[in-house]
Structure formats: structure tokens, C-alpha cells
FIPAPA-659315 format. One line per 5 residues: their letters; for each residue x negated, y, z negated of C-alpha. Coordinates in steps of 0.2 Angstrom, whole numbers, plus 5000, padded with zeros to 4 digits. Each point is the difference from the previous one (the first is absolute). Last residue first. Layout:
<rs>
a = X,Y,Z ~ ...;
</rs>
This chain:
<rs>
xxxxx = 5007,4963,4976 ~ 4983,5007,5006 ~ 4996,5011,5016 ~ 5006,5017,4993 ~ 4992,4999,4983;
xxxxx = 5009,5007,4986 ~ 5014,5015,4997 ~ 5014,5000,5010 ~ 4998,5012,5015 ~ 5015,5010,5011;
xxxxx = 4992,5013,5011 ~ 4996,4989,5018 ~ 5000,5013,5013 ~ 5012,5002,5014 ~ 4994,4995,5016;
xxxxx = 5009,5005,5017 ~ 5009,4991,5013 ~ 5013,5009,5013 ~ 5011,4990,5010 ~ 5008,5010,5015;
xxxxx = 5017,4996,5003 ~ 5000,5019,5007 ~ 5014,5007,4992 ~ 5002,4988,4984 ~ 4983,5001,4997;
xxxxx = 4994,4984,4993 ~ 4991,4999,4982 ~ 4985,4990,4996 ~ 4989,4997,4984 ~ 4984,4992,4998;
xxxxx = 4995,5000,4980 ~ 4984,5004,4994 ~ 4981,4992,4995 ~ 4998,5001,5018 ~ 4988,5012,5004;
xxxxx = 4986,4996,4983 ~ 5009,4986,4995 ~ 4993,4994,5019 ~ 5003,4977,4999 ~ 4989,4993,5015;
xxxxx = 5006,4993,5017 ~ 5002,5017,5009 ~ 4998,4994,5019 ~ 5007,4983,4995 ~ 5015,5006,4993;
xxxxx = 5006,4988,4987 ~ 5020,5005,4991 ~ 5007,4983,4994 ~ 4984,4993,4999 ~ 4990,5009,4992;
xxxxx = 5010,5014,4992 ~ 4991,5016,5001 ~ 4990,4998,5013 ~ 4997,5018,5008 ~ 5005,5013,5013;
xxxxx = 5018,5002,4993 ~ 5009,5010,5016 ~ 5002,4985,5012 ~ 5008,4988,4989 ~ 5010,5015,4993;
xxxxx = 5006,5002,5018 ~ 5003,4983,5003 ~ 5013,4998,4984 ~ 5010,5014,5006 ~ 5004,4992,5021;
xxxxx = 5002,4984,4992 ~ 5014,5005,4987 ~ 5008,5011,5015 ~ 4999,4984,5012 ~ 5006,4990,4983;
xxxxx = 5016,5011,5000 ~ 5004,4998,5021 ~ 4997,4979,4997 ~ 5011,4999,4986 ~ 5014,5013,5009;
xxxxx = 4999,4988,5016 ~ 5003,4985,4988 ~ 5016,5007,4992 ~ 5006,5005,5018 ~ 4998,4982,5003;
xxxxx = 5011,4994,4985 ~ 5012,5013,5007 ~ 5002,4992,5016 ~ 4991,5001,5018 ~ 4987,5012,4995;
xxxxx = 4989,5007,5012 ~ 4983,5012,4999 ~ 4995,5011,5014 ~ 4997,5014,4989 ~ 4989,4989,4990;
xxxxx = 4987,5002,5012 ~ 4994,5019,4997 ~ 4997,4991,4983 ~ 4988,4986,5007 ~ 4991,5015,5011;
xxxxx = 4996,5007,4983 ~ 4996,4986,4992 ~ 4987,4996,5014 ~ 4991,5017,5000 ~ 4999,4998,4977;
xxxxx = 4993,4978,5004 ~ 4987,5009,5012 ~ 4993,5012,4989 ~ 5000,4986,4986 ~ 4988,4990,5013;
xxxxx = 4990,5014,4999 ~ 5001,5003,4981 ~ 4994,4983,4996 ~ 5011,4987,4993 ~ 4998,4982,4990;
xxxxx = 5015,4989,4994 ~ 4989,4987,5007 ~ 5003,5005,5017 ~ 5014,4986,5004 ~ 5010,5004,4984;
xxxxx = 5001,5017,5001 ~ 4991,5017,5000 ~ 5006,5014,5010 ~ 4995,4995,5018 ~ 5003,4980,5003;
xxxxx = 5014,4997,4986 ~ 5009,5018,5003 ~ 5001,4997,5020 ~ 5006,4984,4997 ~ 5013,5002,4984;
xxxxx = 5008,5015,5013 ~ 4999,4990,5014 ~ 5012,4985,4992 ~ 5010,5015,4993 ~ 5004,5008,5013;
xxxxx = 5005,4985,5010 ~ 5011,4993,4985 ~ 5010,5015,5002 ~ 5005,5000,5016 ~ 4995,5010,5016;
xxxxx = 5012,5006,5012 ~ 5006,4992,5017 ~ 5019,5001,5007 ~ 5003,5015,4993 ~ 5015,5011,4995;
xxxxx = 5009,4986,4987 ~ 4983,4998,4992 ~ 4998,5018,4997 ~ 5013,5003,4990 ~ 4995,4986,4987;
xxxxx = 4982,5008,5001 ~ 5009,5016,4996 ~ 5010,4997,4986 ~ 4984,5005,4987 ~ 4996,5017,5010;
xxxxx = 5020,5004,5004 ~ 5005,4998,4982 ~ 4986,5011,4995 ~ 5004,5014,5013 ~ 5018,4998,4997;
xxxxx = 4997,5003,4979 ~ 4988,5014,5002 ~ 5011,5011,5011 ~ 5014,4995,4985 ~ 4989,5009,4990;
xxxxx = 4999,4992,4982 ~ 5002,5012,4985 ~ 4990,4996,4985 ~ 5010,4993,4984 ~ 4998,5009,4983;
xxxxx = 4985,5001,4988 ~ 4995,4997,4983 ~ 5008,4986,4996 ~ 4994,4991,5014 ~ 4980,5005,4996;
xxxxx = 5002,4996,4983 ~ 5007,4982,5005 ~ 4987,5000,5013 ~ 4986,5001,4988 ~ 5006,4989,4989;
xxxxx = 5004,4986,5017 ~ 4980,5004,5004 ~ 4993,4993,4986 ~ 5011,4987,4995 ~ 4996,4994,5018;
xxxxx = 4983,5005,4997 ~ 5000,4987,4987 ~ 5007,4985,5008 ~ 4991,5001,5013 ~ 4984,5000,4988;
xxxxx = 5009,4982,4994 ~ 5000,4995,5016 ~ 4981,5005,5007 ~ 4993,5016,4993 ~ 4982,4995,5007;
xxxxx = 4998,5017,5011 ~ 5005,5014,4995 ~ 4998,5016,5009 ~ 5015,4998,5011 ~ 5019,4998,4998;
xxxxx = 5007,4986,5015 ~ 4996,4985,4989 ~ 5011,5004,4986 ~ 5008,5019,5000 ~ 5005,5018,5007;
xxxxx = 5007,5011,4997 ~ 5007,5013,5013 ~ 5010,5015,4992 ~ 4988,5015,5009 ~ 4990,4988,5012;
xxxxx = 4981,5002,4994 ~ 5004,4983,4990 ~ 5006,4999,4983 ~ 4993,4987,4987 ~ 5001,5007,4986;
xxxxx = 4984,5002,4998 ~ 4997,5007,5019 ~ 5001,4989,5015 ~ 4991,5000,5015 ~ 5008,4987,5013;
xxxxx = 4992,4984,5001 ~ 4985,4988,5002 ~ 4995,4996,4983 ~ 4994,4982,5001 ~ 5009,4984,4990;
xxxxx = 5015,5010,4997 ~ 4999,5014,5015 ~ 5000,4988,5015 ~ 4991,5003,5019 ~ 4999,4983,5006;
xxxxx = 4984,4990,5006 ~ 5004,4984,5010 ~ 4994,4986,4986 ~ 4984,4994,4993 ~ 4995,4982,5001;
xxxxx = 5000,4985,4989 ~ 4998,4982,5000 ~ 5005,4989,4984 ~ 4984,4990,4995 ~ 5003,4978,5000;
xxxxx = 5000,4987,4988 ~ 5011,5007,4986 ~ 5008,5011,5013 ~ 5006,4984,5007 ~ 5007,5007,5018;
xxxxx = 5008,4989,5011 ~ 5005,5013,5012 ~ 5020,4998,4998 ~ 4998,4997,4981 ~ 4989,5016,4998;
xxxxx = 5012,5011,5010 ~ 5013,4993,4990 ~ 4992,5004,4985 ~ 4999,5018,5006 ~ 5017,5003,5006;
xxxxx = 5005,5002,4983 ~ 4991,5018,5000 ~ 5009,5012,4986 ~ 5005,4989,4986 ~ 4997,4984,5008;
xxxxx = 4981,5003,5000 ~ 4999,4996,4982 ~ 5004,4982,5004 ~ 4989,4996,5012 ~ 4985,5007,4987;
xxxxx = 5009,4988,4985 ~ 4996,4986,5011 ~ 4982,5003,5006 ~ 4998,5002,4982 ~ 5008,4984,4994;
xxxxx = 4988,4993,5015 ~ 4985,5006,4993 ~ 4993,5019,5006 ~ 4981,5000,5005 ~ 5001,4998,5017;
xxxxx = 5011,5019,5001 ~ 4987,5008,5009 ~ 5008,5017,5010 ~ 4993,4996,5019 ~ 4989,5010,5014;
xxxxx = 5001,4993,5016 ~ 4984,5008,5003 ~ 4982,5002,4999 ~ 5001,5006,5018 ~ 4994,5018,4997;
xxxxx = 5018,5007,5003 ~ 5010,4985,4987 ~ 4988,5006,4985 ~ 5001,5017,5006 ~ 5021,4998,4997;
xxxxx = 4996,4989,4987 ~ 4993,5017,4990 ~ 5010,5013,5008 ~ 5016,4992,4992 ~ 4993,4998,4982;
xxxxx = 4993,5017,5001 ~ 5013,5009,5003 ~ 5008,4995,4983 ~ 4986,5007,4989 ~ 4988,4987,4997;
xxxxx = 4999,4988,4985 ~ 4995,4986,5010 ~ 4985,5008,5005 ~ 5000,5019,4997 ~ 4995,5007,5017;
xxxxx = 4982,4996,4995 ~ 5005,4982,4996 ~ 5004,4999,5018 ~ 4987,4988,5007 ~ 5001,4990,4983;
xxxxx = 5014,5000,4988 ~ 5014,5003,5015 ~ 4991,4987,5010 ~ 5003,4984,4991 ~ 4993,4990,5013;
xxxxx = 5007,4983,5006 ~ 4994,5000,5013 ~ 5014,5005,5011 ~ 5004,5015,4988 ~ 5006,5001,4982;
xxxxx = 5011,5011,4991 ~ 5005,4995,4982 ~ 5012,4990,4994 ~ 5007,5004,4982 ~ 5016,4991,4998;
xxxxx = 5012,5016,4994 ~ 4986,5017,5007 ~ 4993,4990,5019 ~ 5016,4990,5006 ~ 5014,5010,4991;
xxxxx = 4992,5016,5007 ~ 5000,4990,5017 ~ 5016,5004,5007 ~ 5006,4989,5015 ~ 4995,5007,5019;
xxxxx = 5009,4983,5007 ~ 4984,5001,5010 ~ 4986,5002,4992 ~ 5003,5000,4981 ~ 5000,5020,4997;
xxxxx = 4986,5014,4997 ~ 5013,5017,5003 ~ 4995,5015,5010 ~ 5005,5015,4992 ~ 4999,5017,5010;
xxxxx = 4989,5014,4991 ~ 5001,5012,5015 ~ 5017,5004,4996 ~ 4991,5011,4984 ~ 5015,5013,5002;
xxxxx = 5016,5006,5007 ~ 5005,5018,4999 ~ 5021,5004,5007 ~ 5003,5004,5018 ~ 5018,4995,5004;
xxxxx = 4994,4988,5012 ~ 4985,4994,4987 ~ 5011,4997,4986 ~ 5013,4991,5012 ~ 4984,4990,5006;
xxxxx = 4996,4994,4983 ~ 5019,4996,4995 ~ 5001,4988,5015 ~ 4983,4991,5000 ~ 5005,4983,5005;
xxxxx = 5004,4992,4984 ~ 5008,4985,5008 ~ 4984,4989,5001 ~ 5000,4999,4982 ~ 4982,5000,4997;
xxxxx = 4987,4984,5000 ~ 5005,4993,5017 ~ 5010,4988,5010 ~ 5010,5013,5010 ~ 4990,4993,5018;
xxxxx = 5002,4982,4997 ~ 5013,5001,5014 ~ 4986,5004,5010 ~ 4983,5006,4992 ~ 4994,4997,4984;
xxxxx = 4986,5011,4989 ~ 5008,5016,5007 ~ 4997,5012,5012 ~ 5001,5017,4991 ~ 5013,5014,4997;
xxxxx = 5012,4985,4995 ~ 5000,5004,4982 ~ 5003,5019,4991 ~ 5006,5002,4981 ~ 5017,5002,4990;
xxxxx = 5012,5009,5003 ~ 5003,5009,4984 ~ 5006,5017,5005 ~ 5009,5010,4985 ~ 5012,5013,5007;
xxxxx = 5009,5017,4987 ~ 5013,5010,5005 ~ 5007,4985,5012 ~ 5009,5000,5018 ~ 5001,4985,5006;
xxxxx = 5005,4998,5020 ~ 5003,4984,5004 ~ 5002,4993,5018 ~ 5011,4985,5001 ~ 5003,4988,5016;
xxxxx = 5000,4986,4989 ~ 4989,4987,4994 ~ 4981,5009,5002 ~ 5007,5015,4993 ~ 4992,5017,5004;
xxxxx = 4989,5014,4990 ~ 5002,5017,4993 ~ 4992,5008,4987 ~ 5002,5014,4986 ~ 4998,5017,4994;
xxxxx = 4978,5001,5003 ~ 4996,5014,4998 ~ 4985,5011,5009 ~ 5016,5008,5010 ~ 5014,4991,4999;
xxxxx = 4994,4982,5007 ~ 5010,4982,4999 ~ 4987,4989,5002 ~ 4997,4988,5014 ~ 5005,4982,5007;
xxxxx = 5007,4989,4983 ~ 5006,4983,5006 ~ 5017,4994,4989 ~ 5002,4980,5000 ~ 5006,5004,4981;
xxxxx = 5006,5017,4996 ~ 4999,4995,4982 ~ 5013,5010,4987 ~ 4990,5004,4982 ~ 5014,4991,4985;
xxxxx = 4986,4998,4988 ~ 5005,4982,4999 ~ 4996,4996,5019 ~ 4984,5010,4997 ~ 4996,4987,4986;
xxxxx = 5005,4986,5012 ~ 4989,5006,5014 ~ 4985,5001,4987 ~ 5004,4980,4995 ~ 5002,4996,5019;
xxxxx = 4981,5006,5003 ~ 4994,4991,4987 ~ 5007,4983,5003 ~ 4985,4990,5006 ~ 4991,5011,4985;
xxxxx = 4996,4987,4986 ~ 4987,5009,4991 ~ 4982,5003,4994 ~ 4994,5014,4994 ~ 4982,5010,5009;
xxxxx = 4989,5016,4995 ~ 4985,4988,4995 ~ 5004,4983,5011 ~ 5015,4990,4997 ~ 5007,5003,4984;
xxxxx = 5015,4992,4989 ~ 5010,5015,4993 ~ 4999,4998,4980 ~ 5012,4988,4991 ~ 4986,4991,4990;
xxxxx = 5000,4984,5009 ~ 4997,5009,5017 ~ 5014,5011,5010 ~ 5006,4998,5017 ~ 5012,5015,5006;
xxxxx = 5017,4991,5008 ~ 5009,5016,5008 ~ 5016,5003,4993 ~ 5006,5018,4998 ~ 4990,5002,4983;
xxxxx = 4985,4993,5010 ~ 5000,5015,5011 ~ 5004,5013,4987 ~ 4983,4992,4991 ~ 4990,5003,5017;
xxxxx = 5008,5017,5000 ~ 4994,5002,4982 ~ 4983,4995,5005 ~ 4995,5008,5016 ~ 5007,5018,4995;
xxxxx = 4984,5007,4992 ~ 4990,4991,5015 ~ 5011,5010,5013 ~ 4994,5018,4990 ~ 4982,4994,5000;
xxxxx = 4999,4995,5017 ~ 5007,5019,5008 ~ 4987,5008,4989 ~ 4985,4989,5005 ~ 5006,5000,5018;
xxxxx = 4986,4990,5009 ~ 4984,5000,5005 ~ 4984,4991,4994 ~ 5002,4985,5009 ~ 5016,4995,4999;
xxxxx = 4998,4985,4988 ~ 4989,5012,4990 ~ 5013,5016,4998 ~ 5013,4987,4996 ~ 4990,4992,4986;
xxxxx = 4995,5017,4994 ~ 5021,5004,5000 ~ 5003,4982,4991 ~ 4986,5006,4984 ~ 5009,5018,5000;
xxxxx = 5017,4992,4997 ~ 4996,4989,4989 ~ 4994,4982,4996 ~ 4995,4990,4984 ~ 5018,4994,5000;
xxxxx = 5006,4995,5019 ~ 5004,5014,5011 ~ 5010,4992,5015 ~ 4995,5002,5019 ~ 5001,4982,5010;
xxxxx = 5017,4994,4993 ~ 4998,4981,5008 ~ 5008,4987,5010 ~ 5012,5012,5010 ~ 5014,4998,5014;
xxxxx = 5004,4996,5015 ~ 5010,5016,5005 ~ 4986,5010,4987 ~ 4992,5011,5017 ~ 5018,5005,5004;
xxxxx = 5019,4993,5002 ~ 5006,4986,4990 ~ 5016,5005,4991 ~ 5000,5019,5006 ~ 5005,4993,5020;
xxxxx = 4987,5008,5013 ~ 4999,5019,5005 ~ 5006,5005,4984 ~ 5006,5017,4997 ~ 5005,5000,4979;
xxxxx = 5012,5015,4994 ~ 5002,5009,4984 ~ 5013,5010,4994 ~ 4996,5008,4983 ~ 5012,4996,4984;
xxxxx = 4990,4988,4994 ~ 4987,5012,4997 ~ 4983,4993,4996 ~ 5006,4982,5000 ~ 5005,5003,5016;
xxxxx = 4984,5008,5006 ~ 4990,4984,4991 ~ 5011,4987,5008 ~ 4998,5010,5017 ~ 4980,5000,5001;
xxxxx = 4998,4983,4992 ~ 5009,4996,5016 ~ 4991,5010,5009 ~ 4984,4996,4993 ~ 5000,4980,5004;
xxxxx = 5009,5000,5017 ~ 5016,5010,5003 ~ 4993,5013,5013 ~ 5005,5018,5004 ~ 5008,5007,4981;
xxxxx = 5013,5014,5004 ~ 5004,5012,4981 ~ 5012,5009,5000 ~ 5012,4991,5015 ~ 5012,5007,5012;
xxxxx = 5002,4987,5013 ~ 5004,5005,5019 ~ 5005,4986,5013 ~ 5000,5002,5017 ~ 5006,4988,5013;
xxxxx = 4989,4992,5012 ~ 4996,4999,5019 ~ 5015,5006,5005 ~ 5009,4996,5015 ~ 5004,5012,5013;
xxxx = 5018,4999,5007 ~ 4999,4991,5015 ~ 5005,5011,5017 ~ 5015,4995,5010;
</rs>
């Protein structure tokens, strides 16, 4: 007698008003601000991780690095912005987060995060746009104030696609890593706040080393490549972020070089940065710069390249330990274990894997003001919004506020999209299917494969770690043919448990990721960004052709991926290239 087929999961459909996909820094500011708003408006968290330490902040933070001190203004940040990013960025989209920097910092505090303050009572600085704190607990205070606000977390909850009606988006679905559930949440209004893109490149360390890196090795490009299955405009991907780290452990070095003043020296000794890139801006250089120079320091064998911290006494050598265990307390161990006396000897340092971010870069999907996506009720906000770069946490924060008023408006305005129950089986057949797959076959391909020849093939021909972070448009030719055939490859994939399906869906969504961000490599024909962007057959800055923004959009029927420029219109008065 015949076995009665067994299901690969139960259904499970949530009605929500407004669905927030991510519940790291700007989604949870994201909910406690829709709440407020209207408390009488359903909201719903999809967390891939657990709320309580899950994102980019997991570990913690040291510092605020965006907040407007007295003597600055809005204005005075955005020309700052426009510098650090080269001449190009969002003007209007960075003067609207800056306004909402400060009072969402203060909220933060209110909630319970320790803020440093000096003898007069004023926020304690580090650097010009920096405050001081104790953040080894940030993360748990902002799940706590979602806990208060009453917002229900589908922790351990993967997000696959977008619900679509039409150009709107009515929702999401995703799948349980703990139980055999797949949710279908149907919302009048969705914010996506996923977070960035690691683990595209090889990485600093391989091996079981392999997630010891800058960004949250977890944030895997889910809520980009949802944007670009369902065909919403992405832009500026070609501004990846590479990190300067210690070597290594791939520790922080802002605490290093702006709270004990160490500056960048090479193997003689040589404080490069105010010499043989003085040019570029010497130690004051935009951001890019501070990478691309050791980089060339380490390629025309004047390297290892160090961050000097000789000069700091042993009370100082002491107090730098300790300011690491807010976000980094591996680093003093790291110095224990390898005898390191920074007193006596220079920190190594070295840039990390590049990553394609929207909070430090502005890789992301095309917002307007209020931060809506091309998607009809898709917001979006934190490092997955474009056109600002150097918004950090507290500029999460603010396009979380951002983006939850515009939703709120947007719920109330509208009622639930219809869902397909055609678009339902496809879906949950598409996501299942690698747990389908390996009960039919003996041989597939796992996850872990994928992704070790993914980080290969991205390293050697789009720009990585062993070329110097340095690409041509041949070699990108080959890294778009490669993609491709990587893709066609992901049919094959198989996933013994739900844990594994999790990882076959992170290695599917940062094929998508990778598959963007080479085309707007290959489109710009200049160096914008030394460094995190250098194409050696167009190794000078072109304001002339390029002075614009590199958007994409995939066609739904074709999967085609078309990339076009759209001109560069917002200007704040004064000089482009000064802060």
C-alpha cells in the first residue's frame, strides 16, 4: 500500500499592515516608530536571525559615527557626505536622514544606551561627526523597545521573494528555519531592511576562519535580490566598501587612527598618506583613499603597511584595550596571544573582501524622499537604501523613521493585495526544492560549493582581494559569462535540513547581488572610487561622463539587467571636493 505523500511544510498566512523584513538597526527603529505612529496598526518583524543580537550591530558599537555637533548643520554634514563620496551622492536623500540623526540618537539613549558625556554634560567626541558610548548592548536595548511596542518577531524566519500584484508589492513569503513553516504575510504597506551584501568575495581567512570578517557575515543579500527578482531600480552598486582592518582578526581601526591618533605607516616607517598621496588628500582623504593607499603601498613592495600606535604610554595602551570591549573584545586577546605591545610595536593592517553596503557606501535600491522604492508600497531603509553613503547607525536609525511615516500613510491609505494561490505553489515549490531534490538524487551540489566558487571567481575577475581590488573590463566580461553559468548551477543545489536550505537561498540571493554589481562595474568607464572601484583601463576620475549615478533594473521577462545613467541634479551650494 502506497505512502501518503508527506508535506514539505505547512502554510501559514499573516495579515499584517505594515511587514518589516529585517530586525537589525532600521527595522526595529522602523517598527517602534510605526507603532508609535498608530498603535492601533499591525506590524510584523521577519527576522532571518533571532531580533536580540541579529545584524551588522550583533557585537556591538564603540561610537555614534554621524551626529550634528553645535557649529554644524545639515548642509555643512551633506558637503562632507558629497566629499567623502567623491563628488556623488544623494544630497536631498542625506539632508533629510541628517535632520533625523539627533533626535533619534536622543530616543536611543532615552531607551538605555550609555552615551559618554564630558564635564559639562555635552556628548563626549570622537572625531568631528562622532559620540562616544557603551554599545556592547545596543542591539538588545532596540529589541527591548520593539518588545514594549508590542511588534510580533517571526524570529529564525528567511525572507525568499516579494509578494507581487501588479507593480505592488502586498506582501512576502519566506520559510522557518525551526519548523516545517512557510509564511505567507500579506501587508498594505512592506519596509525592507536587510541589511547589506558579504560573502561575494573570497575573504581575508580561509577555512573555518572563513566568517571572520568586517561585515555580518549573515547579511547575504536577501532583500537586494528580492528587489531585483521582482524588478525594482537599484543604484551606485559599483561603490562597494572595502574596509582598512587589523590584519587578521579584521578589528576596527577608526578607534585606532581618530580616539589614539595613529597614523598609517609603511615598512619604513614612512607616513605615506601625508607624502606620496598627499594629492588624494593625505590623511584627510576621503575614505577610499585610506584603503587604495596601503593597498599600493603593499603592491609596489613597500608594504606590510601598519597604524603607529608607538607613541601611546602604557595608561594609554590600557584605555585603547578597554574601548574595544564595546564592540571588538576580541581584540586584546588577539594582542595578548601574539605578544603584541602596541606601545612598542605598530598594529598591522589590511583591507577586507569588498562588500556591497549602503551605510558606509550607497549601494541600494533607488529611493525617493520618503524613502519608497520603484515597487508601489516598498520602502525601504538602512544599509539596503541607496544614494547615501556615510549614514552609519544613527543614519539607520533615521531612514527607519523615515520610511516607517511613509508606510504608516501608505497602510492607511490602502487595503490588502490579492495573492494567487498559482503564486503561492510556484514559490513554495522554488524555495522547498533543494530539500525535494535531495531525497531524488544521489549527487547534487551543496551550498558551501557554490559559494567557495562564487568568492573565487569574484576575487580573481571582478576585483578582490588577490588582484588588489583592481579590474579591467575584460576580466569583468569573464566574471558576467561565469555568473551566469554559476546560476544555471544552482538548479542542482541540495539541502539536507532546513538550516541547509537557509544556506542554498544565501548563496542563490548573492549570485543575484553578484550578477548587478558586475554590470555597473562594467558600465562606469572611470575611477571614481580608488580603490573600492579601480579600473585600470579608465584609471582617471571623468566629471565630464560620469559625474552621474549607475542605475540598473532587471526585466522580469527576460532576466535581463539593464544599466543606464541618471544625471546628477541635487547641488548644495559650495565646492564639490571640500568638506
Amino acid at each position: 500500500m502506497a505512502q501518503p505523500k508527506q508535506k514539505i511544510a505547512e502554510q501559514e498566512q499573516i495579515d499584517a499592515d505594515i511587514l518589516i523584513i529585517g530586525g537589525g538597526t532600521a527595522g526595529c527603529m522602523a517598527a517602534v516608530e510605526a507603532r508609535q505612529l498608530n498603535p492601533k496598526l499591525k506590524v510584523v518583524i521577519m527576522e532571518k536571525a533571532h531580533i536580540d543580537r541579529s545584524g551588522c550591530l550583533a557585537g556591538g558599537m564603540n561610537a555614534i559615527n554621524v551626529y550634528l555637533h553645535p557649529g554644524e548643520t545639515p548642509e555643512s554634514f551633506t558637503r562632507y557626505v558629497r566629499w567623502q563620496a567623491m563628488g556623488l551622492c544623494r544630497e536631498d536623500l542625506t539632508l533629510s536622514m541628517i535632520k533625523e540623526v539627533n533626535p533619534a540618537v536622543k530616543r536611543v539613549e532615552e531607551w538605555g544606551l550609555p552615551v559618554l558625556k564630558d564635564e559639562k554634560g555635552n556628548y563626549s567626541r570622537r572625531g568631528k561627526w562622532n559620540v562616544k558610548i557603551n554599545g556592547e548592548a545596543l542591539k538588545l536595548i532596540l529589541a527591548e523597545a520593539v518588545a514594549k511596542s508590542k511588534t510580533p518577531v517571526l524570529n529564525h524566519t528567511v525572507a525568499t521573494n516579494f509578494i507581487l500584484e501588479g507593480n505592488r508589492v502586498v506582501g512576502a513569503f519566506g520559510f522557518s528555519i525551526h519548523n516545517k513553516k512557510f509564511y505567507i504575510v500579506r501587508a498594505k504597506a512592506t519596509i525592507v531592511a536587510t541589511g547589506g551584501t558579504s560573502g561575494i568575495y573570497r575573504p581575508n581567512n580561509p577555512g573555518d576562519a572563513h566568517h571572520t570578517m568586517w561585515y555580518s557575515p549573515f547579511n547575504t543579500g536577501a532583500g537586494y535580490a528580492m528587489g531585483i527578482r521582482a524588478g525594482a531600480e537599484m543604484t551606485s552598486f559599483e561603490m562597494r566598501f572595502i574596509a582598512l582592518r587589523v590584519k587578521d582578526i579584521i578589528a576596527p581601526t577608526g578607534t585606532l587612527a581618530l580616539g589614539f591618533g595613529a597614523p598609517q605607516v609603511n615598512a619604513k616607517g614612512e607616513q605615506y598618506m601625508k607624502t606620496r598621496y598627499a594629492h588624494l588628500g593625505g590623511e584627510g582623504a576621503p575614505t577610499p583613499i585610506r584603503v587604495y593607499a596601503p593597498t599600493q603601498e603593499v603592491k609596489e613592495g613597500r608594504g606590510p603597511c601598519y597604524l603607529d600606535t608607538r607613541h601611546l604610554s602604557p595608561e594609554r595602551v590600557r584605555e585603547l584595550k578597554a574601548s574595544y570591549l564595546d564592540m571588538y573584545p576580541q581584540m586584546p586577546l588577539y594582542l595578548a596571544a601574539n605578544r603584541i605591545d602596541p606601545s612598542k610595536q605598530p598594529i598591522e593592517i589590511a583591507g577586507t573582501e569588498p562588500y556591497v553596503v549602503g551605510g558606509h557606501c550607497q549601494a541600494g535600491y533607488w529611493v525617493d524622499k520618503n524613502r519608497g522604492t520603484t515597487l508601489e508600497g516598498l520602502f525601504a531603509a538602512g544599509d539596503i537604501a541607496g544614494g547615501v553613503p556615510y549614514k552609519f547607525v544613527s543614519g539607520c536609525w533615521a531612514e527607519g523613521v523615515i520610511a516607517a511615516r511613509a508606510a504608516v500613510e501608505f497602510a492607511g491609505a490602502n487595503k490588502h493585495g490579492k495573492i494567487g494561490t498559482t503564486q503561492v505553489k510556484r514559490e513554495m515549490e522554488r524555495v522547498h526544492a533543494p530539500l525535494a531534490r535531495d531525497k531524488k538524487v544521489a549527487t547534487g551540489v551543496r551550498p558551501r560549493e557554490i559559494e567557495e566558487e562564487l568568492q573565487k571567481m569574484m576575487d580573481e575577475y571582478a576585483g578582490g582581494i588577490g588582484t588588489f581590488y583592481e579590474m579591467d573590463e575584460k576580466r569583468l566580461l569573464v566574471a558576467r559569462r561565469m555568473l551566469q553559468k554559476l546560476k544555471e548551477q544552482t538548479k542542482h543545489l541540495i539541502a539536507e535540513n532546513l538550516h541547509e536550505l537557509m544556506l542554498a537561498h544565501d548563496v542563490i540571493d548573492r549570485i543575484d547581488v553578484a550578477q548587478v554589481l558586475v554590470e555597473h562595474l562594467i558600465f562606469r568607464r572611470e575611477t571614481r572610487w580608488p580603490g573600492y572601484q579601480t579600473r585600470l583601463d579608465h584609471p582617471k576620475l571623468d566629471d565630464d561622463n560620469w559625474l552621474c549615478f549607475v542605475n540598473s533594473r532587471r526585466e522580469l521577462k527576460t532576466g535581463e539587467i539593464k544599466v543606464f545613467k541618471v544625471p546628477y541634479e541635487q547641488v548644495v551650494p559650495g565646492d564639490r571636493y571640500k568638506p
